[in-house]
N, C-alpha and C positions, 0 to 999 in steps of 0.2 A: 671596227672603228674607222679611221680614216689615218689619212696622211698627207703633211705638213710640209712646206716649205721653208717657213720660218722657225729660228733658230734662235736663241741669241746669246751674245757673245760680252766678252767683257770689254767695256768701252774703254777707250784711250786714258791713261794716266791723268793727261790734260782736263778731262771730263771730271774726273773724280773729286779735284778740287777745289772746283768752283759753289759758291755758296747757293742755297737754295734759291729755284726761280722762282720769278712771283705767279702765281695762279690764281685762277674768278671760279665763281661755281657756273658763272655762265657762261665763260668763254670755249671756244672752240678749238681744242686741241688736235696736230698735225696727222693724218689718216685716221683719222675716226673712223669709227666702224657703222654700220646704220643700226640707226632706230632698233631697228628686227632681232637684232643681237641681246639689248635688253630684255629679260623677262619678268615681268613685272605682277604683281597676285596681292588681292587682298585677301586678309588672311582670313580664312572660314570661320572662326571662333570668334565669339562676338569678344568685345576687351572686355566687359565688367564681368562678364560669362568665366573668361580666362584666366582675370585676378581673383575672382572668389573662389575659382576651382582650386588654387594652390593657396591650400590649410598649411598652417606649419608642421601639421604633422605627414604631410606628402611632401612637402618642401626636406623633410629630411630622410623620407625613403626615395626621391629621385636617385639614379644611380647614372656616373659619369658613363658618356657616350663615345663609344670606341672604335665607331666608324670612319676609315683614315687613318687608322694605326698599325701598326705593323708591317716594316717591309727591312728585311737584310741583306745588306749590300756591300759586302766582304769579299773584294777584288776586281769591285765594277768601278771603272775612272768617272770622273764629273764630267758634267759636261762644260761646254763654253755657251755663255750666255750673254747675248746682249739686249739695247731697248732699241722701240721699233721709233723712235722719234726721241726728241730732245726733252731734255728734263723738265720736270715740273713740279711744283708745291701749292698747296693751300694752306696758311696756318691755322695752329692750333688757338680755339674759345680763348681769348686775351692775347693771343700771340700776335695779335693787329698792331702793337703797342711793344717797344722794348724794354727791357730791364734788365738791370747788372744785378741784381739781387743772385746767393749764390746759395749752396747747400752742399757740405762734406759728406751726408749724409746719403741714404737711397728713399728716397719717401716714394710710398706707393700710391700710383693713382688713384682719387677718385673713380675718375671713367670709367675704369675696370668692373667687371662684376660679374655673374651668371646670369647663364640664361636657363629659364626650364621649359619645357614642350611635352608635351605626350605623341605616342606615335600614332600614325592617322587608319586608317580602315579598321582600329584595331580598341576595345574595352578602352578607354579610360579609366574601368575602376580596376582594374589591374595592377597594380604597383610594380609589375614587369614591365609596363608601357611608362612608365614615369620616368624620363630623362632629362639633363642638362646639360651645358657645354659653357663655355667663357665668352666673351665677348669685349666689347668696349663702344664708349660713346667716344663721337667723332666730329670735326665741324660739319655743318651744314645751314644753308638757311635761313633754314627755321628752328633751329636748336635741338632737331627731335631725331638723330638719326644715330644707329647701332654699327658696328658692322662687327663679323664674326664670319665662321667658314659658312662654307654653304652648305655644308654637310648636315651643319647646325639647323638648319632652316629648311631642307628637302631631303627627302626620302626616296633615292634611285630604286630598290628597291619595289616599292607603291606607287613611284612617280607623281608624287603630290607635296606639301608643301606640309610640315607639321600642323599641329593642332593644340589650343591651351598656351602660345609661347607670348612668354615675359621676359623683361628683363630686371635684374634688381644689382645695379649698380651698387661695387662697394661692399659686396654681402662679404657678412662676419658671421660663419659658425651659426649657421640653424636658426633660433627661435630669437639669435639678437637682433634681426629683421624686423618681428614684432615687439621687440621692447625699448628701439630709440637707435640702437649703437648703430645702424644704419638709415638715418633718416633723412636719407634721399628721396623713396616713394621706390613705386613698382612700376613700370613701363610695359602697356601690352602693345603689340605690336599689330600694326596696319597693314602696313604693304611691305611683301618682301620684292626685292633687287637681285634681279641677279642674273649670270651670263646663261646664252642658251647653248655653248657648247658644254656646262656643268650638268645643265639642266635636261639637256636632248641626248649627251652622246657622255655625258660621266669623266669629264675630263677632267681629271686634278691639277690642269694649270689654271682653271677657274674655279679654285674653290674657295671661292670669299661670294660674300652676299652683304650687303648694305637692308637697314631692317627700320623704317619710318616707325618710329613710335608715336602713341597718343601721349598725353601731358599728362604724369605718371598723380600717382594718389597715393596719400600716407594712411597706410594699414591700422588700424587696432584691434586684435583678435581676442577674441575673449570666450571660452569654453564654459559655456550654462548647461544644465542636465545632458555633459556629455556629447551636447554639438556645436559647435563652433558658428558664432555669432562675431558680426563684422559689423564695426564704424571706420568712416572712410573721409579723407578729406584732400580737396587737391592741390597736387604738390608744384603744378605747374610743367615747364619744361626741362625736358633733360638736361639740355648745354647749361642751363642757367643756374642749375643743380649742382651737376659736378662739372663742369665744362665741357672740352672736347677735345679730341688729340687733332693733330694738322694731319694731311693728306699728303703722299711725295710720288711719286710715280717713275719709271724710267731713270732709274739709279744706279750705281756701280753696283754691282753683287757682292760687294768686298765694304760691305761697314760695318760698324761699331753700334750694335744694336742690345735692346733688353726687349725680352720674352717674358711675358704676363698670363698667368692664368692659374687655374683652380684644378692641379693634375688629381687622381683619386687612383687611378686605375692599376692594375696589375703590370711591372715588367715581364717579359716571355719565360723569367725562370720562376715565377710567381711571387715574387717579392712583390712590397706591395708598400715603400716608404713613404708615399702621401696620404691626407684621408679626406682632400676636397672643402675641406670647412673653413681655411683661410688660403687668399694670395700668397705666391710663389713665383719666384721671377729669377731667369738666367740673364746672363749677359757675357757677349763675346762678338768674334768677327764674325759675318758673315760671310759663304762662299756658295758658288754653283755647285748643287747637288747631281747626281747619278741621272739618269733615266731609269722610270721604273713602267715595264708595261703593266705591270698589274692594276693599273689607276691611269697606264694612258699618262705618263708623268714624265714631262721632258724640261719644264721650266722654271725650276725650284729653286731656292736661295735655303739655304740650311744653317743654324746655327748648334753650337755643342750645347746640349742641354739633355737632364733625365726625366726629362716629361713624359707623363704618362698620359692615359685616357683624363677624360675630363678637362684638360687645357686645351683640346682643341676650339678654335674659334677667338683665341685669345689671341692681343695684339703682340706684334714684332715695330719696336720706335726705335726712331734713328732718330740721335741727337738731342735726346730724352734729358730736361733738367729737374732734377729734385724740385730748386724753390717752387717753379710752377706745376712741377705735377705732370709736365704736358711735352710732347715734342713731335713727330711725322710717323703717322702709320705708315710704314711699309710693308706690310707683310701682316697676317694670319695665321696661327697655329693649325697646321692641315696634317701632316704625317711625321709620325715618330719612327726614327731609323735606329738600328741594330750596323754601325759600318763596323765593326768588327770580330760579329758572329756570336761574341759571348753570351747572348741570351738576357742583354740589360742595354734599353735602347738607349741613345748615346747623343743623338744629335735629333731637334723638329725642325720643320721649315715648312714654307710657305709658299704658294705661287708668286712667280717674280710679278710685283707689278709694272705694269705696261701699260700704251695707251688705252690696251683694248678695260683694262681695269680703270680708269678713268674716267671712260665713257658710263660704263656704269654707277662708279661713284657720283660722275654727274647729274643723271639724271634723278639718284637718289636724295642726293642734297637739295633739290630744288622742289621735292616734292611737301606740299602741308600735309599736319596733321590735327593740330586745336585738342578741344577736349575729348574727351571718352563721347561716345553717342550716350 
C-alpha cells in the first residue's frame, strides 16, 4: 500500500456548532484534488438489458453482499480525526425551501432502496453471482444520482466495475416491486463515480461511489407458459420520484446521525436477526473509529448499530427530519465492527467525508443522464 500524511482530527468545539454552509454543485471547493482522482466508467450492461435481467424471481434469490464486513477491534483506541478544509452542505431535493412542519414520528425515506448487480468476469445465470447492497438517492443536477459504497459498485478483487446494476428505491419485500407497493420505477445505472485511491490501491477511506442513473421505468411482470414477460412504462427521474438526501462534507465526527439499509447477513456467531426484505435504521452519535490495516482504514466515523451484510452502501444523515423524509448524507455504510470481541458486531461506519469526497460528489452531480437508450 502506501503512506499518508494526513490525518484527521476532531475540529474545534466552535466548529461543531455552527449551522450548515451553503454549497453549489458547481462551486470550487478549498484544496480540491485533480481531475485524475475521479474515476469515472460507463457501465458495461446496457440499462434495458439490466432491468429485464432482474425477474422477480432473481430479485429474491439475490444474496446480501458482505464485502466490508468483518473487522474486531477489542483494545484498539480511535483515532483522532479531522476535515482537510472548512465545511460544507448541499441541500436536500426541497430543502432549497424551509419548513416548520414537524413529525414525532421516524418515517423512513423514500431515497432509500436496494441496489442488485451481478458479479462481473463470472455466469450471470448463477444465482451465486446474484447480489445486492443499500443505497440512496441524493441531490444532484439533474435529479438522477445514487450514492452507496463503492464496494457496492467495483470488484477489487476482478478490478472492474459490476455488471446488471439497478437501483429500486423504497423496495418492499420481494415481488411488491411488481405489484404497485413500490411504484417509484427501477433505475439502471450509467456511470459509476468514484475515487481512484478505492479503485487503484483498495482504500476503505474511499468507499463511497456516486452512481448517474437513467430515468427509471415502471415494471409489470407477468409469467405466461412459465416465462416471464414484461410491460414497461417511464417513470421519469429519480429526485422527482423520491427526492434526494442533501450532501455535507467536512463535519465534526461527533453527530447525531440515522443509518439506513436493508441488513440480511450473518453476525460472526451465525445469528442471523435480519432477512433483508424491508428498511432498518439505527440512530446515535457519531465518533472516530480504530485504524484498521486490513482495508488500509484510518478515517472512519462509526456509529452503534447491529448491521449486518446487505446494508452496506446505505446512507449515514445528519440532521435527518421525518416531515420531509430528507436531511445530509454524511456517510456510507462501509464496515461492520465487533469492538468488543463477542462475536455480534456492534458498531458500522463509513469513510469521514472530506473534500477529497466532494470532489467526487461533484463531478457526479453535474453529470446527465435522460432516458434509457
Amino acid at each position: 500500500m502506501y503512506s499518508r500524511a494526513r490525518r484527521i482530527a476532531i475540529p474545534l468545539a466552535g466548529l461543531v456548532a455552527i449551522g450548515l454552509a451553503a454549497g453549489t454543485l458547481g462551486g470550487t471547493a478549498a484544496g480540491a484534488t485533480a481531475p485524475s482522482d475521479v474515476v469515472a466508467k460507463n457501465a458495461a450492461t446496457p440499462a434495458e438489458q439490466a432491468i429485464q435481467f432482474w425477474t422477480p424471481d432473481r430479485i429474491k434469490l439475490a444474496t446480501d453482499y458482505d464485502d466490508g464486513l468483518d473487522l474486531s477491534t477489542k483494545g484498539i483506541k480511535a483515532s483522532n480525526d479531522t476535515p482537510d478544509g472548512p465545511p460544507g452542505s448541499v441541500p436536500p431535493i426541497g430543502g432549497e425551501k424551509k419548513t416548520t412542519t414537524k413529525s414525532k414520528h421516524v418515517n423512513l425515506p423514500n431515497t432509500v432502496g436496494r441496489v442488485f448487480f451481478t458479479l462481473p468476469k463470472a455466469d450471470p445465470r448463477d444465482p451465486k453471482n446474484w447480489r445486492y447492497c443499500s443505497a440512496s438517492s441524493l441531490q444532484g443536477k439533474f435529479r438522477n444520482l445514487v450514492a452507496t459504497s463503492a464496494h457496492c459498485v467495483y470488484d477489487t478483487k476482478k478490478n472492474t466495475f459490476y455488471d446488471n446494476w439497478i437501483f429500486i428505491p423504497s423496495y418492499w419485500d420481494g415481488d411488491s416491486v411488481w405489484t404497485g407497493k413500490a411504484p417509484y420505477g427501477i433505475y439502471a445505472a450509467k456511470t459509476f463515480n468514484a475515487h481512484d485511491d478505492f479503485v487503484v490501491k483498495e482504500d476503505y477511506d474511499y468507499d463511497y461511489a456516486f452512481v448517474n442513473v437513467y430515468n427509471g421505468i415502471k415494471v409489470n411482470w407477468e409469467k405466461v407458459n412459465n416465462r416471464w414477460q414484461w410491460t414497461v412504462k417511464n417513470a421519469g427521474r429519480l429526485g422527482d420520484n423520491v427526492g434526494g438526501q442533501g450532501f455535507t462534507w467536512n463535519r465534526s465526527t461527533k453527530l447525531n446521525v440515522f443509518s439506513f439499509g436493508y441488513p440480511a447477513g450473518e453476525h460472526p456467531d451465525g445469528d442471523k436477526p435480519f432477512t433483508g426484505r424491508t428498511m432498518k435504521y439505527c440512530y446515535g452519535k457519531s465518533k472516530a473509529m480504530p485504524e484498521a490495516k486490513k482495508y488500509n482504514l484510518q478515517e472512519h466515523i462509526g456509529v452503534k448499530c447491529a448491521f449486518t451484510a446487505g446494508a452496506s452502501g446505505g446512507p449515514l444523515i445528519y440532521n435527518y427530519k421525518s416531515a420531509s423524509r430528507t436531511g445530509y448524507l454524511v456517510g456510507v455504510n462501509s464496515v461492520a465492527w465487533d469492538t468488543d470481541g463477542n462475536d455480534r458486531y456492534d458498531h458500522i461506519s463509513s469513510p469521514y467525508f472530506n473534500t477529497d469526497t466532494y470532489n467526487v460528489y461533484k463531478a457526479a452531480a453535474n453529470r446527465w443522464t435522460g432516458n434509457m437508450p
